[in-house]
C-alpha positions in Angstrom: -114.6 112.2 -2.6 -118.4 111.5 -2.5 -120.6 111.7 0.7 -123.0 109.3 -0.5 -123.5 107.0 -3.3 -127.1 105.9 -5.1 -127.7 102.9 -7.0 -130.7 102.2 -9.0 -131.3 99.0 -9.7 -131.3 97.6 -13.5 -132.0 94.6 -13.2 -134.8 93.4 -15.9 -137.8 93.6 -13.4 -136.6 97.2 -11.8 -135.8 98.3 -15.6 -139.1 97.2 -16.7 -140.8 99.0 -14.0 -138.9 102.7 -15.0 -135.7 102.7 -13.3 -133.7 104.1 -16.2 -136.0 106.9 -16.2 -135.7 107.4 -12.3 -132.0 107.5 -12.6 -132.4 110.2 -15.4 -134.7 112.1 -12.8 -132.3 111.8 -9.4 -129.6 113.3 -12.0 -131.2 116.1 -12.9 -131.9 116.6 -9.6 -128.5 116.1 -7.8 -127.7 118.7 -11.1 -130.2 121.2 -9.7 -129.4 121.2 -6.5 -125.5 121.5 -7.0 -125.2 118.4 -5.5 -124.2 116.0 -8.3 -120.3 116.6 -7.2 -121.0 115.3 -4.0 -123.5 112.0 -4.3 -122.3 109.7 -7.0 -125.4 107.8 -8.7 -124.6 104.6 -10.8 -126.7 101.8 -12.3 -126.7 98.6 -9.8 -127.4 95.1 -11.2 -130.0 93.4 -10.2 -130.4 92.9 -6.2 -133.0 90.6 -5.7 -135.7 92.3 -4.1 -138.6 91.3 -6.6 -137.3 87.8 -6.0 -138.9 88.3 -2.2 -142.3 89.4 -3.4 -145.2 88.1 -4.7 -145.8 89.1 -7.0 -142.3 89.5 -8.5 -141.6 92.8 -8.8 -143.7 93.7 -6.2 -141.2 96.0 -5.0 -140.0 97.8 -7.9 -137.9 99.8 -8.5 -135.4 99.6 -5.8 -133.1 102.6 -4.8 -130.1 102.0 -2.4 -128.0 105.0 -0.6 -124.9 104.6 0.7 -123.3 104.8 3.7 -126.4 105.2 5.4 -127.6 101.2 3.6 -130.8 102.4 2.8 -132.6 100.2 0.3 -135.8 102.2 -0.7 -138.4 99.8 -2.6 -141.7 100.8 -5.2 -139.9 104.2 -6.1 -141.8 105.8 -8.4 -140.7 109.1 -10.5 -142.6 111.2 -7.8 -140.5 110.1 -4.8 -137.1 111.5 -6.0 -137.7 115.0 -5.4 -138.6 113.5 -1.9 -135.8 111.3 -1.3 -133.2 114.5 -2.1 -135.1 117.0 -0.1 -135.5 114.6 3.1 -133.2 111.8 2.2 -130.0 113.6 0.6 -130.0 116.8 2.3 -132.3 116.3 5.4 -130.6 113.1 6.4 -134.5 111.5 7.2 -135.4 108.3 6.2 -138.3 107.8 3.7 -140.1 105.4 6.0 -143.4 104.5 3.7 -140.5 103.8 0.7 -138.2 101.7 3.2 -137.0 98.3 2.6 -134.4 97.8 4.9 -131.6 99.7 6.8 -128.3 97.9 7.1 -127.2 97.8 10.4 -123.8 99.7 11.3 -120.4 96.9 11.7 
């Protein structure tokens, strides 16, 4: 079973704005690090964030982690060596790349 699972968004703003590529990048990554059989990444649809900026897209791309519920906002190819050293494996949050935490049940 997976410790934690990424999605990247896809939705047309977050595509637009390099996602696919970031999802290519936290692969490789994961790869590198021997990780990739413990953190399952998928594509996400689209989760609304640009739709609370202004502009829209303001924050994108948007990364989520779970369990943690970490949405991670205006990820950029040069945050996802950060987000698996401190995020991943350090268990830290990213705070200048946080969105929002979800708040444990």
């Amino acid at each position: 079973p997976y410790k934690q699972h990424i999605l990247v968004c896809h939705g047309k703003t977050c595509s637009a704005a390099g996602s696919e590529r970031l999802l290519e990048l936290l692969r490789d990554k994961l790869d590198a690090e021997g990780l990739s059989g413990e953190i399952k990444t998928s594509k996400g649809g689209c989760f609304s964030v640009c739709k609370e900026t202004e502009p829209k897209g303001g924050y994108c791309p948007v990364v989520v982690i779970y369990p943690q519920g970490v949405w991670y906002r205006n990820v950029s190819e040069k945050d996802i060596h950060e987000i698996v050293e401190k995020h991943i494996k350090g268990g830290r949050i990213i705070e200048r790349l946080l969105h929002y935490k979800m708040q444990p049940a």
